[in-house]
N, C-alpha and C positions, 0 to 999 in steps of 0.2 A: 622926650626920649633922647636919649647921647647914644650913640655908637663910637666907640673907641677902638682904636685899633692900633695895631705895631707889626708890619710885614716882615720886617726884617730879621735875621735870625739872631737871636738873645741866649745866654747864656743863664740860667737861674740856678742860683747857688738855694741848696736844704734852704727850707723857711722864708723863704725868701718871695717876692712878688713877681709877679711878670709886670713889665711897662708898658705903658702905653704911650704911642710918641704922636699918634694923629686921632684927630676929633673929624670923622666925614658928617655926621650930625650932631648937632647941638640945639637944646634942649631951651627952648625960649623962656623958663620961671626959671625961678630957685631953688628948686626943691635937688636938684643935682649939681654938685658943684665935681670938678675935675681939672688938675693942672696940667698939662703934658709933659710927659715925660714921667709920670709919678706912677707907682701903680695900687694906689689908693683914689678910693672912688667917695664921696661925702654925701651921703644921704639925710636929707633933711625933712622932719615931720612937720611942713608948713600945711597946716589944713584948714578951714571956719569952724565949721559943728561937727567936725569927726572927731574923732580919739585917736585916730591914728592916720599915718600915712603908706598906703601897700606900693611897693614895687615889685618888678620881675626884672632878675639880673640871667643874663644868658651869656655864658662863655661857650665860644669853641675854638679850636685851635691844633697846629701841629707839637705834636713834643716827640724826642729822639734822645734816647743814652748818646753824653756826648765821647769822642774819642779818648781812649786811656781806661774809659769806666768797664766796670763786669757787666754783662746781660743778664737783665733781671726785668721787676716790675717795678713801673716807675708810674707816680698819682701824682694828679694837682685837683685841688679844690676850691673854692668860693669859700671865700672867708669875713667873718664880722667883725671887726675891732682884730684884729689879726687870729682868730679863732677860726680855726679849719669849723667847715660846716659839717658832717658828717656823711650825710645825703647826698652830697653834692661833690663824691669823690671820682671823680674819674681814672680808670688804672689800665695802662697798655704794659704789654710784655711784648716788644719787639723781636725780631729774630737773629738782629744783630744792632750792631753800635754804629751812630748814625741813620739807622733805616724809622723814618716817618709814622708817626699810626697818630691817625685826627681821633680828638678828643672834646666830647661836649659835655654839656649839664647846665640847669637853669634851677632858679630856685624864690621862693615867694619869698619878701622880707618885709614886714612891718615895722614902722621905726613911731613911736608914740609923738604924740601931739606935742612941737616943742623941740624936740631931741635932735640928737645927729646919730647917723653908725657910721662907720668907714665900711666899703667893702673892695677885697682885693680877691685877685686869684692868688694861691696861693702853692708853691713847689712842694709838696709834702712827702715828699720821697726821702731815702737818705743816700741818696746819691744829689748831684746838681743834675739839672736836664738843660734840654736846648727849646726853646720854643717858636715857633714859627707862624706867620698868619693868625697873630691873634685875633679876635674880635669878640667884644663883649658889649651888649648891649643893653642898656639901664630902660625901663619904659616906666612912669606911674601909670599905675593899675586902679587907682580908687584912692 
């Protein structure tokens, strides 16, 4: 299991990732790799007799329109090789610019026997947001 996190407030430009700048757990095989500072997560399908490798990625976090921007609805989602997940969109409409609204979602990913996926979170709005208290947590499942 990894838990990653980044307390501090980031700035995230469209399409862009959120960072992650601290590891409070780390994950004793291989099958998770993570740099800090990056906000690309490497999923590795190291398995014996399976076909695949499952995790569960769970983000939660603060996001906030940052100053200057219009008030609207702003999404970030868990993404594969940089591919928003669909499922896995989270979307606040705040009441104003700067004002907070926590945002979560988690999502199963099989990566085959062999393979890699990248997975990041991912800003999908079209505006940039703020993000805050991130924490995402990688576990293998099976």
């Amino acid at each position: 299991m990894y838990e990653l996190t980044a307390n501090a407030l980031q700035n995230v430009l469209v399409n862009q990732n959120v960072l992650f700048t601290d590891t409070p757990i780390c994950s004793r095989n291989d099958s998770i790799v993570h740099r800090e500072g990056s906000g690309l997560i490497t999923l590795r399908g190291i398995t014996g007799c399976q076909c695949r490798a499952r995790f569960r990625v769970t983000f939660g976090g603060n996001i906030a329109i940052p100053t200057g921007e219009a008030v609207g609805p702003i999404s970030i989602a868990i993404a594969i090789n940089g591919e928003p997940i669909a499922t896995t969109t989270a979307t606040i409409t705040p009441a104003a610019v700067t004002e907070f609204g926590n945002v979560s979602t988690d999502v199963f990913i099989d990566v085959p026997k062999g393979c890699c996926l990248q997975v990041s979170v991912k800003n999908i709005s079209t505006i940039p947001i703020n993000v805050q208290n991130a924490n995402l947590i990688v576990e293998r499942v099976a």
